[in-house]
N, CA, C and O atoms as CSV, one atom per row, in Angstrom:
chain,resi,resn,atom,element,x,y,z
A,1,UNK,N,N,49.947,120.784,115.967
A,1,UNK,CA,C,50.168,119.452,115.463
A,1,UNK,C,C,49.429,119.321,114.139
A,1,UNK,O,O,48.484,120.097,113.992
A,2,UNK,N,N,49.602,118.776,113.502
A,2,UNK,CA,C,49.375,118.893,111.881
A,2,UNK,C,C,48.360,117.453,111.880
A,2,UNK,O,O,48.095,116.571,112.696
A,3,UNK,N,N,47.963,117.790,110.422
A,3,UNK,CA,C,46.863,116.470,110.604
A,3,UNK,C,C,47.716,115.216,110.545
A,3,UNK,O,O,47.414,114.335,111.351
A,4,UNK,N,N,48.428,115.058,109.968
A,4,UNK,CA,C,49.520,114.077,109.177
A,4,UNK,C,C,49.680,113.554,110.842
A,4,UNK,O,O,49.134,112.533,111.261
A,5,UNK,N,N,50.507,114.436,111.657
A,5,UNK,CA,C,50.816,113.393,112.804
A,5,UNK,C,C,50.155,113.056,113.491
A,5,UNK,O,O,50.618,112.381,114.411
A,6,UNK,N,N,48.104,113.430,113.438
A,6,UNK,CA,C,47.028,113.128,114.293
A,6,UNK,C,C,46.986,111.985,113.853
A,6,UNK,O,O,47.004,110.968,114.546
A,7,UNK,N,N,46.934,112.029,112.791
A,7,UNK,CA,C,46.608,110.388,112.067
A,7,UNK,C,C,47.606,109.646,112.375
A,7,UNK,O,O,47.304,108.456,112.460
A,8,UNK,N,N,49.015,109.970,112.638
A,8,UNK,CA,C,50.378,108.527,112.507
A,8,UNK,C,C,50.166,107.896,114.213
A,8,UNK,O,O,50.184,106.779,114.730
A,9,UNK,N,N,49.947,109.437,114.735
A,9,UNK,CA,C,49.206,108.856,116.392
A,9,UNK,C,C,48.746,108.356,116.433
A,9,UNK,O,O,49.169,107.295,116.892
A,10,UNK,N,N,47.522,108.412,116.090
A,10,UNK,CA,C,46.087,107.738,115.807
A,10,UNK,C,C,45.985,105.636,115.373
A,10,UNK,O,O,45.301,104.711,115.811
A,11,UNK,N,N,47.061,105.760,114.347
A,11,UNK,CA,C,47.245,104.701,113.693
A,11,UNK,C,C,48.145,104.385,114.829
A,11,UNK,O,O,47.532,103.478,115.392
A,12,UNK,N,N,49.184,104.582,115.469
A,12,UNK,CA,C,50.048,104.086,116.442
A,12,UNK,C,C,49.019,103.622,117.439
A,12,UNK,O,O,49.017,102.404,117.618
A,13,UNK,N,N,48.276,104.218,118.024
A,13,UNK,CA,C,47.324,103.740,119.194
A,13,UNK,C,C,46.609,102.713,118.666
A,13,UNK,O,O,46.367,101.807,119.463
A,14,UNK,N,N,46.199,102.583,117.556
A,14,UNK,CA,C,45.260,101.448,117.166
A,14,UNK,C,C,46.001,99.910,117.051
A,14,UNK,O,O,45.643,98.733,117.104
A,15,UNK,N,N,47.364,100.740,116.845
A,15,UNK,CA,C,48.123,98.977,116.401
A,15,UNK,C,C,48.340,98.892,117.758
A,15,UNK,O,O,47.359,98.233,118.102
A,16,UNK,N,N,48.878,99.086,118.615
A,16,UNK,CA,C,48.838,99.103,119.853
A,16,UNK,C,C,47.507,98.512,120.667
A,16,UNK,O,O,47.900,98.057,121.741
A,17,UNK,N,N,46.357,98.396,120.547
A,17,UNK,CA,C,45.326,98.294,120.863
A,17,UNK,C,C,44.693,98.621,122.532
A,17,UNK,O,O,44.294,98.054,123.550
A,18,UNK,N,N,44.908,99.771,122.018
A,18,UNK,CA,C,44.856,100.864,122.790
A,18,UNK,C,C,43.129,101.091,122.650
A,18,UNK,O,O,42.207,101.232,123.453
A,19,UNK,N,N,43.262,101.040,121.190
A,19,UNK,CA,C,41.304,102.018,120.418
A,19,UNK,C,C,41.811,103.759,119.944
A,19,UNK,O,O,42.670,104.638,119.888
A,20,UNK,N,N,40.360,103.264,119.680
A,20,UNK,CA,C,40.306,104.976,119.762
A,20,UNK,C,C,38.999,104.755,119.626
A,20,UNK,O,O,38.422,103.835,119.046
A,21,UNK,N,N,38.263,106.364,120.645
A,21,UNK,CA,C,39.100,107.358,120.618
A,21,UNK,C,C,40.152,107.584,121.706
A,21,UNK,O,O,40.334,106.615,122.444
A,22,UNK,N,N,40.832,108.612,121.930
A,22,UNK,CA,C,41.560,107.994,123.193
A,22,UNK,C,C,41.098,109.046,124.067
A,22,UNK,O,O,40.493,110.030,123.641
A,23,UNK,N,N,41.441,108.804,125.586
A,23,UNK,CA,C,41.082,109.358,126.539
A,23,UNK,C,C,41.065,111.047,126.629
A,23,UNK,O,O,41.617,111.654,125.712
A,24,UNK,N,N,40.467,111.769,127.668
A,24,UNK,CA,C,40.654,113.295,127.256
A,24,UNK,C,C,42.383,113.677,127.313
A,24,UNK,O,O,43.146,114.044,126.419
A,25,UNK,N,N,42.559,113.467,128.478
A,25,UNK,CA,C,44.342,113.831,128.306
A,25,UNK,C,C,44.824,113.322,127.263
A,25,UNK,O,O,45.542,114.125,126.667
A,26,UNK,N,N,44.726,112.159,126.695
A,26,UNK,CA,C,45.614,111.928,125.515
A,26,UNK,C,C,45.449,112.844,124.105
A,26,UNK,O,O,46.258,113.234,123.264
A,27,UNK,N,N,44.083,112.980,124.264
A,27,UNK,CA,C,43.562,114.106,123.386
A,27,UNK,C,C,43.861,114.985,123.619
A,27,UNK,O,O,43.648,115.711,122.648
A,28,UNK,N,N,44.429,115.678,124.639
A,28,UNK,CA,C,44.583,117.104,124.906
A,28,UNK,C,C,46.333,117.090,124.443
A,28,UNK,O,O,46.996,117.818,123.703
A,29,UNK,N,N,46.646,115.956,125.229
A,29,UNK,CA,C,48.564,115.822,124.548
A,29,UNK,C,C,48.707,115.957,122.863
A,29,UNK,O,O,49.602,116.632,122.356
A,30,UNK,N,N,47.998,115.438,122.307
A,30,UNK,CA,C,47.702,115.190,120.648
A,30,UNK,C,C,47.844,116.469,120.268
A,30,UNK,O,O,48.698,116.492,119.382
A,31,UNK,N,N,47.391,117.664,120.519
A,31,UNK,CA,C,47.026,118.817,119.943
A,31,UNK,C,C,48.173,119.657,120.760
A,31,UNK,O,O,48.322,120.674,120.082
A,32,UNK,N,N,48.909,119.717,121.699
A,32,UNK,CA,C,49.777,120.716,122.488
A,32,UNK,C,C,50.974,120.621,121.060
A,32,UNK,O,O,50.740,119.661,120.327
A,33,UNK,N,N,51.839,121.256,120.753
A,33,UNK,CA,C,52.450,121.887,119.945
A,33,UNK,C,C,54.310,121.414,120.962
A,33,UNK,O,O,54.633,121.530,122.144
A,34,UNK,N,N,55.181,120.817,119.531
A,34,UNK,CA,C,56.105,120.390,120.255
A,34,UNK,C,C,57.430,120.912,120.535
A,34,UNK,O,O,58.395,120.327,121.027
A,35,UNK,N,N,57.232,122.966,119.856
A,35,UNK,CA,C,58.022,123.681,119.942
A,35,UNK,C,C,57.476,124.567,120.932
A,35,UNK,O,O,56.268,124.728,121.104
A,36,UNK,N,N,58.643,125.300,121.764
A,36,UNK,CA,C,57.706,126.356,121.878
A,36,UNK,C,C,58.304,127.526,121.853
A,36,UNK,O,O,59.316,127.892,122.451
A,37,UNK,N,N,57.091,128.526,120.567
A,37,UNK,CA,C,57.582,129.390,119.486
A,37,UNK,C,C,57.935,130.277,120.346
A,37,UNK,O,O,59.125,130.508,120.136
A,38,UNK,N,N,57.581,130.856,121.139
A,38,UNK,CA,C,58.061,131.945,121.871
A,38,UNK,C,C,59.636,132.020,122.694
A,38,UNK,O,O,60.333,133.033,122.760
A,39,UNK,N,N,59.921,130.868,123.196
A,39,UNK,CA,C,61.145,130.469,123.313
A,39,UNK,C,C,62.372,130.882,122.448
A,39,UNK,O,O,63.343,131.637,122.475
A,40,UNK,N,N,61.660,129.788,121.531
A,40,UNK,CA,C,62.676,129.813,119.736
A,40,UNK,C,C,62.648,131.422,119.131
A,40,UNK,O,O,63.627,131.782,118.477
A,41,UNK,N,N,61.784,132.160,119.302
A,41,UNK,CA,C,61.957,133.548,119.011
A,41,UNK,C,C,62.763,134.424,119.574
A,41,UNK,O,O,63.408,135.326,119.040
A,42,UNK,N,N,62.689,134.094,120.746
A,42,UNK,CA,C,63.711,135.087,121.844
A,42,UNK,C,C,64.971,134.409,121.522
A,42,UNK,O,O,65.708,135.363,121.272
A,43,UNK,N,N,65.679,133.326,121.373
A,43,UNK,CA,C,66.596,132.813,121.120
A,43,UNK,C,C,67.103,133.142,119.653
A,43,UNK,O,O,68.299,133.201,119.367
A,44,UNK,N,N,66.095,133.345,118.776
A,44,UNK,CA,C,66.332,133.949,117.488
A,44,UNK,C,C,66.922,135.129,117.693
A,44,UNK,O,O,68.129,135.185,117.458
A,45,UNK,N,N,66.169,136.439,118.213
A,45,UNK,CA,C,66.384,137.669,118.378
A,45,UNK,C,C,67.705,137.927,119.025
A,45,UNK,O,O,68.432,138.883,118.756
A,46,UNK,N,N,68.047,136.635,120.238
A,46,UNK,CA,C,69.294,137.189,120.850
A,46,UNK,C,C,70.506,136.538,120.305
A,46,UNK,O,O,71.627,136.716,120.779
A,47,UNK,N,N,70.207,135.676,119.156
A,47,UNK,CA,C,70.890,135.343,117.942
A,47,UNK,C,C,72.246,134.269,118.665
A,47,UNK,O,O,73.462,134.367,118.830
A,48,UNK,N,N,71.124,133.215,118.953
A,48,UNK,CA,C,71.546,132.233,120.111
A,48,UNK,C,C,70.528,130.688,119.675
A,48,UNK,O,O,69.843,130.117,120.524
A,49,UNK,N,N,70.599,130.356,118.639
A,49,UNK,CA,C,69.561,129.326,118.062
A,49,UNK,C,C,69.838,127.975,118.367
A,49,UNK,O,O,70.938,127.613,117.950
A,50,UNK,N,N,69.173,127.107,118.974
A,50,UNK,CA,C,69.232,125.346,119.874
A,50,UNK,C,C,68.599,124.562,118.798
A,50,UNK,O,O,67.380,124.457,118.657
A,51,UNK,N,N,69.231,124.178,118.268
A,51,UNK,CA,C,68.902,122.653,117.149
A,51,UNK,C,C,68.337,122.821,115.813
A,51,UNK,O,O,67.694,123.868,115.740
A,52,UNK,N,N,68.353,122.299,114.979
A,52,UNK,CA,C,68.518,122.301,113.340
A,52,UNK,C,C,67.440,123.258,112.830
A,52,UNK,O,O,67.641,124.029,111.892
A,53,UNK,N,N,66.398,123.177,113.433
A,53,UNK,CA,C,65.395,123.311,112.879
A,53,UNK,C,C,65.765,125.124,112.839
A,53,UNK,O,O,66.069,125.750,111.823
A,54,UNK,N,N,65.601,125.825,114.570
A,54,UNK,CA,C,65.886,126.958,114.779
A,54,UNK,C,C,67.339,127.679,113.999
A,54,UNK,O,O,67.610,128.867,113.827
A,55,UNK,N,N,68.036,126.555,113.662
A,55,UNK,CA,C,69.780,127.356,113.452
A,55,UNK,C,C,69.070,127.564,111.812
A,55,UNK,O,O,69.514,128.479,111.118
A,56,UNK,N,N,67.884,126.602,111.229
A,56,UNK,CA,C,67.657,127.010,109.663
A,56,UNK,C,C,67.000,128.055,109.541
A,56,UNK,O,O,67.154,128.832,108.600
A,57,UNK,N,N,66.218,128.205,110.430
A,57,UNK,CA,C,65.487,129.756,110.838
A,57,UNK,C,C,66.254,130.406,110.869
A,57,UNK,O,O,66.228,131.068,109.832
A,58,UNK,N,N,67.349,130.797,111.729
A,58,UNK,CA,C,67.713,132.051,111.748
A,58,UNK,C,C,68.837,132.180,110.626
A,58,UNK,O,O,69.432,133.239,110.424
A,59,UNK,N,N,69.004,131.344,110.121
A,59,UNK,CA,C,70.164,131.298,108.674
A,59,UNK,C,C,69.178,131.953,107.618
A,59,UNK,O,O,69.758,132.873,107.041
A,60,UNK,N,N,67.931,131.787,107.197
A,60,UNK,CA,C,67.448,131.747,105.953
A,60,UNK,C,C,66.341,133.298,106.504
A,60,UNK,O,O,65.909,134.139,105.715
A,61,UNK,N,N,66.167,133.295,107.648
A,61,UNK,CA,C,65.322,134.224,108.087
A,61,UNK,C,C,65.297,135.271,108.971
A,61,UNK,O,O,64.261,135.907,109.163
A,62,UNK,N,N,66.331,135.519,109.530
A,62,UNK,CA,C,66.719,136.045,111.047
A,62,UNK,C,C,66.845,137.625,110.231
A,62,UNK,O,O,66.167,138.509,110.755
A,63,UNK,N,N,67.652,138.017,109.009
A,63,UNK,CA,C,66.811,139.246,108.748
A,63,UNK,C,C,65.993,140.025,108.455
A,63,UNK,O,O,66.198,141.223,108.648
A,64,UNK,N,N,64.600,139.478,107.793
A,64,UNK,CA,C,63.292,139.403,107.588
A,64,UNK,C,C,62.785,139.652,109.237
A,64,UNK,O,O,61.974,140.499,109.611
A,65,UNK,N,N,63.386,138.829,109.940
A,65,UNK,CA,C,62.634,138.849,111.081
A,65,UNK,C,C,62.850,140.424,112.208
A,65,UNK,O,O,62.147,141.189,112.868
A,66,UNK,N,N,64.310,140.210,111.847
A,66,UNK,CA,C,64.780,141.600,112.734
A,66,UNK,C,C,64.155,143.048,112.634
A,66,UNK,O,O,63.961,143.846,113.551
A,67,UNK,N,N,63.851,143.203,111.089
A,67,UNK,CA,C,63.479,144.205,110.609
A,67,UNK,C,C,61.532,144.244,110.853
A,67,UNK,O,O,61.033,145.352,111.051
A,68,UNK,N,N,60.993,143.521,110.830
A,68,UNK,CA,C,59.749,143.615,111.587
A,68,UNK,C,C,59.578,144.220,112.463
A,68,UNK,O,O,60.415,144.597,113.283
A,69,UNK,N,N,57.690,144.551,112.424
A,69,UNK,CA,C,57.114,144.883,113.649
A,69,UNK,C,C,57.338,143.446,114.896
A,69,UNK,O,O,57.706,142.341,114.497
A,70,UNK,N,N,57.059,143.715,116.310
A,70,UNK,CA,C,56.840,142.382,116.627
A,70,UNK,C,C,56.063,141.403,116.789
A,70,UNK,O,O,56.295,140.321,117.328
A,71,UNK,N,N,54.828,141.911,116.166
A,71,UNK,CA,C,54.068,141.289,115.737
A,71,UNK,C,C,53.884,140.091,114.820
A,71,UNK,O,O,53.600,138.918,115.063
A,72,UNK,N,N,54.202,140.934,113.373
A,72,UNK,CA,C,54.727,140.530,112.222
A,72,UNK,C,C,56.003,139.697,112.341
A,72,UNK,O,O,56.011,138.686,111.640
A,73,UNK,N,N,57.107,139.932,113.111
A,73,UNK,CA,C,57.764,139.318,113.531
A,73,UNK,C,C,57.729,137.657,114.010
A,73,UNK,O,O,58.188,136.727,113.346
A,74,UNK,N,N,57.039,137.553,115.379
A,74,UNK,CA,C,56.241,136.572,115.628
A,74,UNK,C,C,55.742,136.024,114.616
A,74,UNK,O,O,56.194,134.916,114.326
A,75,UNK,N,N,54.878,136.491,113.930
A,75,UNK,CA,C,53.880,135.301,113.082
A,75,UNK,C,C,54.981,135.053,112.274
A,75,UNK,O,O,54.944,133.831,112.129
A,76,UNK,N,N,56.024,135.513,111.606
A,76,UNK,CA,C,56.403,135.105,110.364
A,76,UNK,C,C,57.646,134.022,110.761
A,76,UNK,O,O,58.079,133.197,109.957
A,77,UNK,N,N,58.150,134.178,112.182
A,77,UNK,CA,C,59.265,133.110,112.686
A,77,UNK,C,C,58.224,131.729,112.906
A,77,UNK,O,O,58.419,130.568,112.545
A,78,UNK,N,N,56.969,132.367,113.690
A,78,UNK,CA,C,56.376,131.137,113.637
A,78,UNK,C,C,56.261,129.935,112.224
A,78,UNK,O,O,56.216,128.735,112.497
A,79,UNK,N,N,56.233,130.266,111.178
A,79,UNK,CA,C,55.739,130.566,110.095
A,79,UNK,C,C,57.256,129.766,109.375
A,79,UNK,O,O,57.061,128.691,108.808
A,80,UNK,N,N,57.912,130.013,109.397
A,80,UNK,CA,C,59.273,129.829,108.963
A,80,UNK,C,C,59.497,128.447,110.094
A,80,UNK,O,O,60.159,127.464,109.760
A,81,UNK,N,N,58.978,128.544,111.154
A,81,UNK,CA,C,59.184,127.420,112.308
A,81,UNK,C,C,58.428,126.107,111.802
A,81,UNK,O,O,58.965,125.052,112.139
A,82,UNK,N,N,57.423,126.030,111.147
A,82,UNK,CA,C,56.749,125.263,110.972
A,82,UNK,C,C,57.143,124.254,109.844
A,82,UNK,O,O,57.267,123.030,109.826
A,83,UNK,N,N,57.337,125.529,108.634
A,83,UNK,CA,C,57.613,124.776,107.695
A,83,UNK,C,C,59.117,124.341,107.862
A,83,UNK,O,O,59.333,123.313,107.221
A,84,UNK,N,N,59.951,124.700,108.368
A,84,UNK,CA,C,61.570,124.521,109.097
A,84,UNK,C,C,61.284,123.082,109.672
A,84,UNK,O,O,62.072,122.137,109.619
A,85,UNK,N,N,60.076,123.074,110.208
A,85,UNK,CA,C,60.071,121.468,110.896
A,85,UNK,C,C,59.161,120.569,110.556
A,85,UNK,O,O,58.776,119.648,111.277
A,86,UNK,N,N,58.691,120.882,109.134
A,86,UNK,CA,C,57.787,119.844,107.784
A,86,UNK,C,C,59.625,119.727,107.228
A,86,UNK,O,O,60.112,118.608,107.388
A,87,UNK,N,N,60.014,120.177,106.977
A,87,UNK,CA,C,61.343,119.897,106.165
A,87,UNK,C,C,62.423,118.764,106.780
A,87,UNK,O,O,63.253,118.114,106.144
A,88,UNK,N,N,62.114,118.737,108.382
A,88,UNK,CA,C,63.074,118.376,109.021
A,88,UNK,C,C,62.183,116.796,109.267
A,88,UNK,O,O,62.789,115.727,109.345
A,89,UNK,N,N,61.335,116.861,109.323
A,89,UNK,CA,C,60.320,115.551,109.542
A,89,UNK,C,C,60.603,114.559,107.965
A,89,UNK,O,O,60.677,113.347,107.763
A,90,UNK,N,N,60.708,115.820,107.024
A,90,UNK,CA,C,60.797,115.205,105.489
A,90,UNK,C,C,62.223,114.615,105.133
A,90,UNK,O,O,62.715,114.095,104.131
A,91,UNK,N,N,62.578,114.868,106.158
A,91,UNK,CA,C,64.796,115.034,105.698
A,91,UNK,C,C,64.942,115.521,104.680
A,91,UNK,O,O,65.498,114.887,103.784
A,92,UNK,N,N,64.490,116.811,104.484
A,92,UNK,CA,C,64.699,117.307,103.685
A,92,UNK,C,C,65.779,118.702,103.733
A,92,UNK,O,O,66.347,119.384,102.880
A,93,UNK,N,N,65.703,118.692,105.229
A,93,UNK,CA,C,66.418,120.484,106.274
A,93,UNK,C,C,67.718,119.988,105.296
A,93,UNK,O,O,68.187,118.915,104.913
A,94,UNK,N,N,67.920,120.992,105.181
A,94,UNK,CA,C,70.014,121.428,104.822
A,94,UNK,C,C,70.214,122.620,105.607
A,94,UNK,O,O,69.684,123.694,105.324
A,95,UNK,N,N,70.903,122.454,106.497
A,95,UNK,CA,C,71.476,123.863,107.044
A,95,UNK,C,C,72.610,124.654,106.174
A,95,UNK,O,O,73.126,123.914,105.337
A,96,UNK,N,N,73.038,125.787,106.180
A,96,UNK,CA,C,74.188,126.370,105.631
A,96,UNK,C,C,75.565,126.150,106.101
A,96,UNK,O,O,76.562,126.578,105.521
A,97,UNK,N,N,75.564,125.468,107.169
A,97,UNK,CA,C,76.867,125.162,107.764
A,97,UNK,C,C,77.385,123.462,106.690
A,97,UNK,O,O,78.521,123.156,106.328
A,98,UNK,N,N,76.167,122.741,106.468
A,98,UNK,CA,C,76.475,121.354,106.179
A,98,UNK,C,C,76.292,121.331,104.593
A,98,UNK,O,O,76.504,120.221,104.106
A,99,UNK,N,N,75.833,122.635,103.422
A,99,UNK,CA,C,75.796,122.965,102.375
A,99,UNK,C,C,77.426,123.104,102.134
A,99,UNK,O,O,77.832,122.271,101.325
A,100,UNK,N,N,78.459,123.988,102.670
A,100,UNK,CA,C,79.893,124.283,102.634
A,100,UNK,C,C,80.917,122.903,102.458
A,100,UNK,O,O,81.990,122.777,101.868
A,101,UNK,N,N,79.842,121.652,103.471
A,101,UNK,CA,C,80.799,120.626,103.376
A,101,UNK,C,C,80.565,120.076,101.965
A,101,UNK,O,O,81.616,119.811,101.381
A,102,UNK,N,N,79.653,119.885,101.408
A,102,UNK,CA,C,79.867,119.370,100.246
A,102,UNK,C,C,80.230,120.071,98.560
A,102,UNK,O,O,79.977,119.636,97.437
A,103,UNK,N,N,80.730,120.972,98.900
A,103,UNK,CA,C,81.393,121.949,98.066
A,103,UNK,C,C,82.698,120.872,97.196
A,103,UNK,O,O,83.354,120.179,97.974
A,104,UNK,N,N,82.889,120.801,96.376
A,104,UNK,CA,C,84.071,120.069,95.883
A,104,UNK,C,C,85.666,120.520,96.141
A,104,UNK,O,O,86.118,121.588,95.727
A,105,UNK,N,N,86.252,119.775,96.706
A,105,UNK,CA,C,87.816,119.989,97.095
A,105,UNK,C,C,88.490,121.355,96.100
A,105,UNK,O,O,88.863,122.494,96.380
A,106,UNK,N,N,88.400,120.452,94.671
A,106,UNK,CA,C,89.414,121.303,93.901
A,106,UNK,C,C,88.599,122.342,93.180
A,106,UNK,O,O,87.904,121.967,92.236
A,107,UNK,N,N,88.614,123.589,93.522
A,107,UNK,CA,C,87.778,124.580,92.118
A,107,UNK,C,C,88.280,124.267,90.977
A,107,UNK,O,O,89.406,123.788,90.844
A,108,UNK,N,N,87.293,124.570,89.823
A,108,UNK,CA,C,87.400,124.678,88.775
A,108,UNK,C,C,88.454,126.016,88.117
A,108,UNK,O,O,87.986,127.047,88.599
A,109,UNK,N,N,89.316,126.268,87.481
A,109,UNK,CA,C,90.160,127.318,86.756
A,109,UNK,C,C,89.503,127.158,85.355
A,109,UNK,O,O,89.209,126.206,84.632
A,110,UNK,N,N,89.354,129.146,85.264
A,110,UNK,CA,C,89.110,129.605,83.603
A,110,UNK,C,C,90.387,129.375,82.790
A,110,UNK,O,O,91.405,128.876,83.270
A,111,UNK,N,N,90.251,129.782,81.503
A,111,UNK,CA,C,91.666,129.942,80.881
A,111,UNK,C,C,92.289,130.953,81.234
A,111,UNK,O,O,93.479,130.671,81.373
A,112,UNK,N,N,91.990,132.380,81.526
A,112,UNK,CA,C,92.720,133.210,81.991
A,112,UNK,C,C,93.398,133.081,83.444
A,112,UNK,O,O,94.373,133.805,83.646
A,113,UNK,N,N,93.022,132.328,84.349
A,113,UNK,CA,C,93.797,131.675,85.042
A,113,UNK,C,C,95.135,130.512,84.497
A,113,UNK,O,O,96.275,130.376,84.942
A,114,UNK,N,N,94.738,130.116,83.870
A,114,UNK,CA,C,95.792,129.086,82.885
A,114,UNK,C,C,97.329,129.488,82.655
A,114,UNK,O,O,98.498,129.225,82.939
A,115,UNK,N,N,96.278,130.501,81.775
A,115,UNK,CA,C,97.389,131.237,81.186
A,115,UNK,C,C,98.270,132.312,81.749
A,115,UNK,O,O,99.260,132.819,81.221
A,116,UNK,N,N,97.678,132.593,83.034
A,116,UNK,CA,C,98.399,133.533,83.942
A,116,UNK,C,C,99.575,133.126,84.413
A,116,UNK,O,O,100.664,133.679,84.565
A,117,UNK,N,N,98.957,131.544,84.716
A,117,UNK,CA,C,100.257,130.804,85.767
A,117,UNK,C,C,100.842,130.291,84.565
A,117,UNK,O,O,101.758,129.532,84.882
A,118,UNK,N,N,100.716,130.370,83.371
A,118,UNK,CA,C,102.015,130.140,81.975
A,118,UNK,C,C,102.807,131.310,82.107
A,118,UNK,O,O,103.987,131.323,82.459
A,119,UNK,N,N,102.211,132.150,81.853
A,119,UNK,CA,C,103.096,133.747,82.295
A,119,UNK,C,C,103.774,133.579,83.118
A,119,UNK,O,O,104.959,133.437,82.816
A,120,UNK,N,N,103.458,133.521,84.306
A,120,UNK,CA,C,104.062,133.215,85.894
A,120,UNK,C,C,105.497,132.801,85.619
A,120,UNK,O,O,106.579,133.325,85.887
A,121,UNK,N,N,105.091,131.517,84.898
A,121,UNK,CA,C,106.281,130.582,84.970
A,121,UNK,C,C,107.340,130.614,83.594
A,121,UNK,O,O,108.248,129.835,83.304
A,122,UNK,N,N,106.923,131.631,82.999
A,122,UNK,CA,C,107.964,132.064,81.689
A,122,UNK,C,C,108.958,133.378,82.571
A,122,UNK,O,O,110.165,133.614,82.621
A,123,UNK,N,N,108.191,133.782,82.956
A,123,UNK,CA,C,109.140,135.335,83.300
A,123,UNK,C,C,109.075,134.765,85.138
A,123,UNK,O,O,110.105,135.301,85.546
A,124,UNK,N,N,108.690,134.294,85.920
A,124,UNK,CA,C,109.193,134.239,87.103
A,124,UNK,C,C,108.179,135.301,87.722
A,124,UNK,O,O,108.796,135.948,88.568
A,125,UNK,N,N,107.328,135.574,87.658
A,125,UNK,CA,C,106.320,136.385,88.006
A,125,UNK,C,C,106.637,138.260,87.980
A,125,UNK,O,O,106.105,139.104,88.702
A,126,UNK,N,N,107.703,138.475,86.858
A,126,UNK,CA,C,108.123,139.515,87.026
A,126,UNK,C,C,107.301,140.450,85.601
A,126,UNK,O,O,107.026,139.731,84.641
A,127,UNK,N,N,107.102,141.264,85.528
A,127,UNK,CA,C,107.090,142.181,84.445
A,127,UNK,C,C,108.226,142.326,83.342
A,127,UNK,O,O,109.451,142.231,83.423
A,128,UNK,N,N,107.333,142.601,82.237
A,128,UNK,CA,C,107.999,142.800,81.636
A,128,UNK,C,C,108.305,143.726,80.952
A,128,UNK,O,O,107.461,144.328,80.288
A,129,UNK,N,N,110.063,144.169,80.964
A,129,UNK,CA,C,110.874,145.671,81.194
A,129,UNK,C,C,109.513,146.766,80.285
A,129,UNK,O,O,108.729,147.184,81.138
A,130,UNK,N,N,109.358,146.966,79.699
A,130,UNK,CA,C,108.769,147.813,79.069
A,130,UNK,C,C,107.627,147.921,80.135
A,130,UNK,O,O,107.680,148.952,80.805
A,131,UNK,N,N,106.523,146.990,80.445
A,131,UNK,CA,C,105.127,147.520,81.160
A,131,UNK,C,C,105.942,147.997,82.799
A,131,UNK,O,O,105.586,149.013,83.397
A,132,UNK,N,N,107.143,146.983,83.376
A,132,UNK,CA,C,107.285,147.994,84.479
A,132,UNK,C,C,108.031,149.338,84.506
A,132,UNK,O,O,108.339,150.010,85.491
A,133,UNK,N,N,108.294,149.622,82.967
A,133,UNK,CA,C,108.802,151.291,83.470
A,133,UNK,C,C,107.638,151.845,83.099
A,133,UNK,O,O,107.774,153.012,83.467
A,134,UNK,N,N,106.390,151.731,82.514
A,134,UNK,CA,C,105.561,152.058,82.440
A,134,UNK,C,C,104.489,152.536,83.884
A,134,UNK,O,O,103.678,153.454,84.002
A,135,UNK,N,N,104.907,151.511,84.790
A,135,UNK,CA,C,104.125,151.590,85.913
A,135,UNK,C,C,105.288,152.803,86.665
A,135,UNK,O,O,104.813,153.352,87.659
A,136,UNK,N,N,106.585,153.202,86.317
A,136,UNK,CA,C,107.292,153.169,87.439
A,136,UNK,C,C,108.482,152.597,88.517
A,136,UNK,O,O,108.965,152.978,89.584
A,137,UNK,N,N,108.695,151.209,87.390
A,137,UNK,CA,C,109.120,149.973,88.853
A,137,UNK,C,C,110.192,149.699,88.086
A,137,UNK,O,O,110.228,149.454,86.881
A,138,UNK,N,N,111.153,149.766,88.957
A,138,UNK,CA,C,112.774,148.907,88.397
A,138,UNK,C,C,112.816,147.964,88.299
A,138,UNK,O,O,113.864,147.428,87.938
């Protein structure tokens, strides 16, 4: 748990008037961790990922991770987990699936596209006699 949400707790219990400090269990809930990494890793590895945070992990990281020791492995999904869910707290997550939707309808065309489909539509998309006996083609 990060300091940021000890404190939004913290401040939640007080408006609440609750106090602080707060009791040992509540203190002990405060600090337990609200993923759990070992889970999200095996689900990584068997390339089977449950909710935004994990599907951005294994999009941006899942080959970094594969290729590890499992050691190195571990720490660095952890690692990618964390900041995956500072991003997602920030609304800041973009997954790669929801990047595609906002792609613009119509692509853009060069001029050599332009001018291809001018060609196209002068000759009917056929060659012309000289370059296809050149190739071969009646």
């Amino acid at each position: 748990m990060t300091v940021a949400q000890i404190r939004s707790s913290a401040s939640k219990s007080l408006t609440e008037g609750n106090g602080w400090p707060p009791s040992l269990p509540e203190f002990i809930a405060l600090g337990t961790e609200s993923i759990d990494y070992d889970a999200a890793y095996s689900r990584c590895i068997r390339q089977k990922p449950e909710g935004r945070v994990e599907q951005y992990v294994y999009d941006d990281a899942y080959f970094n991770i594969k290729t590890q020791s499992d050691k190195d492995a571990r720490r660095d999904h952890r690692r990618f987990m964390r900041d995956a869910e500072n991003l997602e707290l920030r609304g800041e997550l973009v997954l790669k699936s929801e990047e595609l939707l906002a792609l613009p309808m119509n692509k853009e065309r060069n001029m050599n596209d332009i001018e291809r489909q001018k060609q196209d539509e002068k000759t009917g998309g056929k060659l012309h006699p000289r370059i296809a006996k050149l190739l071969g083609k009646k």
